[in-house]
MARDRENVEX-561438 format. One record per residue (C-alpha): residue number from 1; residue in one letter; x, z, y. Coordinates in nm, 4 decimals. Layout:
N
(NUM A (X Z Y))
...
END
This chain:
320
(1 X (0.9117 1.4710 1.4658))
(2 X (1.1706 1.6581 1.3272))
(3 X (1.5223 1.6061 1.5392))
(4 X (1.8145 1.7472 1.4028))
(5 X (2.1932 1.7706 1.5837))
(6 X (2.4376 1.8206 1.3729))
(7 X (2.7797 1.8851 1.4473))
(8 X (3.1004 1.8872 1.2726))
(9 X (3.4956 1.8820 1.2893))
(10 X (3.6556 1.5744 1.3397))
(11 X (3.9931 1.4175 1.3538))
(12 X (4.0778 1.1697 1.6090))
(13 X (4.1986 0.9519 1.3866))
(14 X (3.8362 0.8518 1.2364))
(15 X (3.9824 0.8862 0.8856))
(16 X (3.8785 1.2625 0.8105))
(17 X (3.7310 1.3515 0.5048))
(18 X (3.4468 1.5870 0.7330))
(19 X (3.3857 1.3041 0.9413))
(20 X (2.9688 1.3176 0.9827))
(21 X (2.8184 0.9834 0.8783))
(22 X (2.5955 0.7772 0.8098))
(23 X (2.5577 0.5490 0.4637))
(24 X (2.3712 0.2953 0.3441))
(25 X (2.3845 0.0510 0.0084))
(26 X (2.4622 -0.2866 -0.0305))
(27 X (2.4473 -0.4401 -0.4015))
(28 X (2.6010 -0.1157 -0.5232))
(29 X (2.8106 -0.1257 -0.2323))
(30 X (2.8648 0.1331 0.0943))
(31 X (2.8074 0.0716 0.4373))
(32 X (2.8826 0.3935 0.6339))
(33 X (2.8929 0.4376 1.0444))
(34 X (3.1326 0.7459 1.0700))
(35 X (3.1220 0.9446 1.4010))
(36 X (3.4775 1.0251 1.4582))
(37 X (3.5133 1.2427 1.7679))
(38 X (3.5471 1.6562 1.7872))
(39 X (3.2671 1.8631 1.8285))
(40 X (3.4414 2.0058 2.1931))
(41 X (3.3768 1.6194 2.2971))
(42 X (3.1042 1.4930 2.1807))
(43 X (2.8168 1.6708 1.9731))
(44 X (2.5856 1.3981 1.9244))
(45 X (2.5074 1.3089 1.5693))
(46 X (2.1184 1.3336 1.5795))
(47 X (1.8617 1.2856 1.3198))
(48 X (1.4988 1.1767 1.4319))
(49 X (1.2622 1.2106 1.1484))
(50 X (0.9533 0.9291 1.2268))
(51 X (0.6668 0.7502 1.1107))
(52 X (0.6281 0.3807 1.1076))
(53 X (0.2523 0.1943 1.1077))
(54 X (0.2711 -0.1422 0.9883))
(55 X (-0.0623 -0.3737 1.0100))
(56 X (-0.3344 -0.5303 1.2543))
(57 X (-0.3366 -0.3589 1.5912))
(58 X (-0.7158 -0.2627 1.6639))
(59 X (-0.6997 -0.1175 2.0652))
(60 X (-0.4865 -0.0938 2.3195))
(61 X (-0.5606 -0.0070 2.6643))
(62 X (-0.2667 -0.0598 2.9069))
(63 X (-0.4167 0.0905 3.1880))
(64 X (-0.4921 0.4289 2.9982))
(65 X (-0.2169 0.3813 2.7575))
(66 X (-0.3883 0.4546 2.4394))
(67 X (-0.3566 0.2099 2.1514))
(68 X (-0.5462 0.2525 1.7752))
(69 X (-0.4740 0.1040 1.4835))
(70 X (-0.7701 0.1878 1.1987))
(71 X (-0.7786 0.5782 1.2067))
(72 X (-0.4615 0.6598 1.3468))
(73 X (-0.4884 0.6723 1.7558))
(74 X (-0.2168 0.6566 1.9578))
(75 X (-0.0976 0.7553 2.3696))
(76 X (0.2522 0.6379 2.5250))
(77 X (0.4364 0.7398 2.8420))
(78 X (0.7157 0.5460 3.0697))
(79 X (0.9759 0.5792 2.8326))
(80 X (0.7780 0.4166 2.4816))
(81 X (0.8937 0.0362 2.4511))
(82 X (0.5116 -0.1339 2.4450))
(83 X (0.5020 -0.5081 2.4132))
(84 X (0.3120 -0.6155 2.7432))
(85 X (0.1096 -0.9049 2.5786))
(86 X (-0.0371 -0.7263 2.1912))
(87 X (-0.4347 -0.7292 2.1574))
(88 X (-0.6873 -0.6899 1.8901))
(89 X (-0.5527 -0.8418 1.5331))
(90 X (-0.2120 -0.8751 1.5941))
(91 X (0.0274 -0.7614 1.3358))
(92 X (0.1851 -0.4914 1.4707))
(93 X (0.4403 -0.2241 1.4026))
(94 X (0.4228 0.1270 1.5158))
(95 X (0.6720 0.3913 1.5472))
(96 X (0.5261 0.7126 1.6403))
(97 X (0.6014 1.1175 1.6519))
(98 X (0.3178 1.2824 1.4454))
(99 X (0.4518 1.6447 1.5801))
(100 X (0.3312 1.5535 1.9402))
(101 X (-0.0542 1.5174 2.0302))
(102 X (-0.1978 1.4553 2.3240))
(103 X (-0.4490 1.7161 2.2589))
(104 X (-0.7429 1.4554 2.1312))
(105 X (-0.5731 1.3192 1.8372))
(106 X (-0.3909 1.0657 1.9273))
(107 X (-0.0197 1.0709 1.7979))
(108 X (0.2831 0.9732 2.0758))
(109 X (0.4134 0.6233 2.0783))
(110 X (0.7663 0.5380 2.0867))
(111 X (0.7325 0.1577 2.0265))
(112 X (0.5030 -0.0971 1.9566))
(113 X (0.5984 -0.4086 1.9091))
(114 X (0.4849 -0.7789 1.7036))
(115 X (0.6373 -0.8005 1.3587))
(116 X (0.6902 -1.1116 1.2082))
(117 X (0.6761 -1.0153 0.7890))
(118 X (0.3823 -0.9940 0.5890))
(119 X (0.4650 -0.5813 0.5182))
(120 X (0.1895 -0.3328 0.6037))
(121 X (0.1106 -0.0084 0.5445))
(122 X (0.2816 0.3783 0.6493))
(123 X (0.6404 0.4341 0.6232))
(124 X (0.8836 0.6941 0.7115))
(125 X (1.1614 0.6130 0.9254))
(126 X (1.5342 0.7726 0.9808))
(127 X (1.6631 0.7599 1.3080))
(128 X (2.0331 0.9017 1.3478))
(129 X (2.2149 0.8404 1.7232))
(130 X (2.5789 0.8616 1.6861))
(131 X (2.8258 0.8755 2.0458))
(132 X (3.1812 0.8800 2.0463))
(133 X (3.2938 0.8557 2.3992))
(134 X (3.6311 0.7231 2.4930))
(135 X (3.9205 0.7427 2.3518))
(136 X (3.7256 0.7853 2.0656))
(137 X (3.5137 0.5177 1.8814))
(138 X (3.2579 0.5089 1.6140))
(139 X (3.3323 0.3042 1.3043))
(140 X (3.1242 0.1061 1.0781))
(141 X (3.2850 0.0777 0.7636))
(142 X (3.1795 -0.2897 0.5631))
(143 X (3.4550 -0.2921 0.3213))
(144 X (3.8474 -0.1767 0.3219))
(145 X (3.9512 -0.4205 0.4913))
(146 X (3.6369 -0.4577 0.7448))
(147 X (3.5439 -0.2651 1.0234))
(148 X (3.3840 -0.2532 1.3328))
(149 X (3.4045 -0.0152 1.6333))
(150 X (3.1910 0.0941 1.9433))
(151 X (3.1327 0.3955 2.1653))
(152 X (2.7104 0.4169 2.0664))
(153 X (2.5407 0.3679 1.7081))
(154 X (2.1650 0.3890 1.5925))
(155 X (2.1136 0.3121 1.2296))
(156 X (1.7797 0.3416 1.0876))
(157 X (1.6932 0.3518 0.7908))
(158 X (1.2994 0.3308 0.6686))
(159 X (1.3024 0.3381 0.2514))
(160 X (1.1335 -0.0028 0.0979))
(161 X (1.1562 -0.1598 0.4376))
(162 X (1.4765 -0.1801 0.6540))
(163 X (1.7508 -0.0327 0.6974))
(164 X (1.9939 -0.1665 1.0312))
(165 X (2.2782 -0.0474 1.1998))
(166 X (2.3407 -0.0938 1.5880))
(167 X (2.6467 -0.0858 1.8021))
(168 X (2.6963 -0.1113 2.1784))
(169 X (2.8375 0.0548 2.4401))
(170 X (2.6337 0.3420 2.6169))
(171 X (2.6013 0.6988 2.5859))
(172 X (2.3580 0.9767 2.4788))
(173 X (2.2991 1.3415 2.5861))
(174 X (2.1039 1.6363 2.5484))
(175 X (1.8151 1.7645 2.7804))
(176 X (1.7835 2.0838 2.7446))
(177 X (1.4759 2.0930 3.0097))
(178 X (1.3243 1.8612 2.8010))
(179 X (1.4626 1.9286 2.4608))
(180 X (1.5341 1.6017 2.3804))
(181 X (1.7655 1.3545 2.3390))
(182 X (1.8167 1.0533 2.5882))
(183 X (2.0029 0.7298 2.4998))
(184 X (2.1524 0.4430 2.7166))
(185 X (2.2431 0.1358 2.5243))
(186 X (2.4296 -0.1545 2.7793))
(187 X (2.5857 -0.4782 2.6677))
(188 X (2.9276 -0.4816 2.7811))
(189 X (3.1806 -0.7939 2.7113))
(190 X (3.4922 -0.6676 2.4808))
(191 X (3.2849 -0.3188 2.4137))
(192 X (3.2198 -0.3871 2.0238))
(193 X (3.4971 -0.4992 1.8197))
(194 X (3.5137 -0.6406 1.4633))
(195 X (3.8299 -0.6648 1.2207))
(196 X (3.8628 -0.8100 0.9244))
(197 X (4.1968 -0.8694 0.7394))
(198 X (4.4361 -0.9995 1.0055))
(199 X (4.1248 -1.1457 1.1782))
(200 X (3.9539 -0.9418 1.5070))
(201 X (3.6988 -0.9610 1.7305))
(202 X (3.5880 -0.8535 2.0320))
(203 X (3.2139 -0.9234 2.1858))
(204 X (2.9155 -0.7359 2.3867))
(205 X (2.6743 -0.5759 2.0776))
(206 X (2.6847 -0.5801 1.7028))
(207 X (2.3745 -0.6089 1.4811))
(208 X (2.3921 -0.5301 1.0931))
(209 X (2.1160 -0.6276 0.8504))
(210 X (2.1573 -0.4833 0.5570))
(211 X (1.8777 -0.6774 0.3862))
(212 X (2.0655 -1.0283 0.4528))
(213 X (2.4449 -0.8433 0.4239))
(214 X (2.4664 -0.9919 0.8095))
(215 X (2.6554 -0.8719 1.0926))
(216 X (2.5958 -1.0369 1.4396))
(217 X (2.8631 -1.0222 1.7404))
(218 X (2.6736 -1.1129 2.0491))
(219 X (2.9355 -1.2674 2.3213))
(220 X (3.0871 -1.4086 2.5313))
(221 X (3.3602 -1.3181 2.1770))
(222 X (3.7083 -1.3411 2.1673))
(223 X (3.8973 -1.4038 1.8880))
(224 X (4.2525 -1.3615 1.7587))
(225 X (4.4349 -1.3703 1.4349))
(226 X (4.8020 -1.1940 1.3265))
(227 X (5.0709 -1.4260 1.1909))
(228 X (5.3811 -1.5593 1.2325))
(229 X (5.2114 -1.7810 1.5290))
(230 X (4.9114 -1.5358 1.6502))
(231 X (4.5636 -1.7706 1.6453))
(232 X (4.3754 -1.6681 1.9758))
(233 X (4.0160 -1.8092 2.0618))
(234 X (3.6937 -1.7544 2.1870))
(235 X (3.2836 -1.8250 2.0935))
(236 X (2.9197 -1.7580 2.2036))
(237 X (2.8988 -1.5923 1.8985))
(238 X (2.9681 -1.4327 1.5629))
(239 X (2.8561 -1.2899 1.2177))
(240 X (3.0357 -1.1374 0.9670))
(241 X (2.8662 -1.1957 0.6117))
(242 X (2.9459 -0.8724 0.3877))
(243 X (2.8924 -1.0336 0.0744))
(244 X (3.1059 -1.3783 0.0775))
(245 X (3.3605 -1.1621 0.3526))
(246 X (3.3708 -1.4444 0.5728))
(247 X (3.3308 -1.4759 0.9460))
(248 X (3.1463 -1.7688 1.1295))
(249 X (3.2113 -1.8073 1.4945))
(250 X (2.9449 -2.0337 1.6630))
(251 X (2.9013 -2.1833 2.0121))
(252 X (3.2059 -2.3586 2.1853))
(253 X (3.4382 -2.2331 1.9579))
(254 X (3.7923 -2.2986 2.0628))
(255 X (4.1184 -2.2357 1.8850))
(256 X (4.4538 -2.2011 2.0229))
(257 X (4.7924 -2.1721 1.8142))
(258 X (5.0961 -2.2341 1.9533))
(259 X (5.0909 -2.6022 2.1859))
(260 X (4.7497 -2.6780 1.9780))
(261 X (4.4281 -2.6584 2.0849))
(262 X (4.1418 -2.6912 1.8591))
(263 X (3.7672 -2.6952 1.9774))
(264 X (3.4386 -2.7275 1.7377))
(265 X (3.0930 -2.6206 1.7198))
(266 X (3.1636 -2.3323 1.4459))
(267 X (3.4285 -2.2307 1.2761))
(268 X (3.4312 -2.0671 0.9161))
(269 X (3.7197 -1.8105 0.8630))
(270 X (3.7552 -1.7186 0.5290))
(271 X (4.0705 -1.4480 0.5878))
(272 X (4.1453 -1.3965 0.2027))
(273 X (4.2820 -1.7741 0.1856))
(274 X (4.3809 -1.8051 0.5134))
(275 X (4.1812 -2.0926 0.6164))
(276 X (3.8738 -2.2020 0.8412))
(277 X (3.6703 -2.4528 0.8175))
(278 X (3.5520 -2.6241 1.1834))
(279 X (3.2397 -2.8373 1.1933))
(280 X (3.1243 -3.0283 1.5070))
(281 X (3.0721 -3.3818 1.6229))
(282 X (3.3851 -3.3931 1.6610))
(283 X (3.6159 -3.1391 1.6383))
(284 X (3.9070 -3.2104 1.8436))
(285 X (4.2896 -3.0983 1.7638))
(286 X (4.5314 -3.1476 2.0296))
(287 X (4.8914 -3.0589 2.0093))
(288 X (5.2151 -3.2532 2.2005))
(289 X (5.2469 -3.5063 1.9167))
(290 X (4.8778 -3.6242 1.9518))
(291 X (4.5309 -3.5429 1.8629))
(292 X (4.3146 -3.5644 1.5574))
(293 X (3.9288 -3.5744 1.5387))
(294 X (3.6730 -3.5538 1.2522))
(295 X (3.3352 -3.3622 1.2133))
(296 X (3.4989 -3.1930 0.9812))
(297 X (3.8528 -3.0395 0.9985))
(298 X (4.0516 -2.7613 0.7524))
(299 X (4.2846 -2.5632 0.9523))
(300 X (4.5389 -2.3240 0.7623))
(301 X (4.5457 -2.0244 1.0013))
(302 X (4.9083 -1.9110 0.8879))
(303 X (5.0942 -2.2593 0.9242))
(304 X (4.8723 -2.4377 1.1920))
(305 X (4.8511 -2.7510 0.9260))
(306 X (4.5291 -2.9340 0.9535))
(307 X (4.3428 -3.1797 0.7213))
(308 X (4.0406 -3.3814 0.8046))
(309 X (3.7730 -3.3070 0.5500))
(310 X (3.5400 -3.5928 0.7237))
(311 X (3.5340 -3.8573 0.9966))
(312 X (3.9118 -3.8773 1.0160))
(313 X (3.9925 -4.0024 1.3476))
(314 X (4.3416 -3.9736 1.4548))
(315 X (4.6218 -4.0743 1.7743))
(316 X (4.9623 -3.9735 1.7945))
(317 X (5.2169 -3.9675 2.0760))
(318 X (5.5085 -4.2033 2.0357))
(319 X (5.8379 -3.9507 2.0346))
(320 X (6.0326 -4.0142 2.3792))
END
């Protein structure tokens, strides 16, 4: 392994031209995680430089913790992520530090773990840990008008196989004792936040895709929306798709605006008309003058007007 820090100038502001980063390519487009804090208070921008094994999984021993797949043999140590349950034939991938040897051969392990796709074969993998501590946050840039924010990032990026980008709260050091890095990732509620026009979003961890252009808020996620009558809400979840530049909330979504309350399953926000559509069976409105259900409703974000696309289903209060 090769493991590079690199340090450079920042402003606060997370809008510097020398800001270190981090880019990958979507469709001719950039993605790009931007560390944004001075070098006097935090210095971690680190570059691991690994190898990936992709393919059936030949031995593993747990109780010796050695593990072979065809030629290349591996060892691991307390802090390698293993999958407890992996035996003989199971596709398998390995990430692994050729630099370090065990003194018979066998490479160090990092991870092993099932994978699901039909890929195989040796690839090399990118590893770069980026940690703005507080007040400072590190940005991941989708578009202009997209962003998200958190204090910890890992983005990897292995060429002809994946590339993701991960953001959490935590924090990462240096030991110097043991000349390495050390990262803590937790899931914190509110830690990871998401903007997009006048939309934002607050949840617990972010996962980007870049294959599928997919960005996934884990909750419990709050939800609110600038305007003339400021749209506040909450979800289990949501994903922000880079391509289309919409954002789905899923999982007792509920909607509040003013005296009206709106509730669904999921709720589609497309910010550059200014409208979501809810699905759900039923979505329920509810303001003073009455209520209005359907399975599925168009809600203008801006005026609080709603029209039932289908199952209209409506009551309204007489005026006193």
């Amino acid at each position: 392994m090769i493991l590079a820090a690199l340090v450079f100038a920042a402003k606060p502001s997370g809008s510097c031209d020398n800001c270190p980063r981090v880019e990958l390519e979507r469709k001719g487009k950039p993605i790009i995680a931007v560390k944004t804090s001075p070098d006097d208070v935090s210095d971690v921008f680190v570059i691991e430089y690994l190898d990936v094994q992709i393919g059936p999984l030949d031995e593993i021993d747990y109780k010796a913790l050695t593990a072979s797949m065809g030629e290349i043999k591996f060892w691991w140590n307390g802090r390698s992520k293993i999958c407890q349950d992996c035996g003989h034939g199971d596709l398998v991938k390995a990430v692994y530090n050729p630099d370090i040897s065990d003194g018979s051969g066998r490479y160090y392990l990092l991870e092993l773990q099932r994978y699901g796709k039909n890929d195989s074969g040796h690839f090399q993998l990118q590893k770069f840990i980026i940690y703005d501590p507080k007040p400072y946050r590190t940005q991941v840039r989708f578009a202009d008008d997209a962003m998200a924010f958190g204090h910890l990032a890992q983005v990897e990026r292995v060429k002809g196989l994946y590339q993701k980008i991960l953001l959490a709260e935590g924090a990462a050091k240096y030991l110097p004792d043991e000349d390495r890095f050390t990262v803590a990732l937790r899931d914190s509620p509110g830690a990871v936040e998401i903007d997009q026009g006048k939309s934002r979003a607050f949840g617990a961890r972010l996962l980007y895709d870049n294959d599928s252009g997919l960005a996934k808020l884990t909750g419990p996620v709050t939800f609110s929306r600038d305007g003339d009558e400021k749209v506040s809400g909450s979800a289990a979840a949501l994903s922000y798709q880079v391509d289309d530049k919409t954002l789905t909330l899923t999982g007792n979504v509920v909607l509040k605006q003013g005296k009206r309350t709106t509730t669904a399953s999921s709720a589609l926000i497309v910010e550059a008309s200014g409208y979501a559509y809810l699905y759900g069976d039923p979505v329920l409105s509810r303001s003073d003058s009455g209520e209005v259900k359907g399975k599925e409703l168009m809600y203008n974000l801006d005026s609080g007007d709603i029209l039932v696309l289908q199952g209209v289903n409506a009551v309204f209060e007489d005026a006193p």
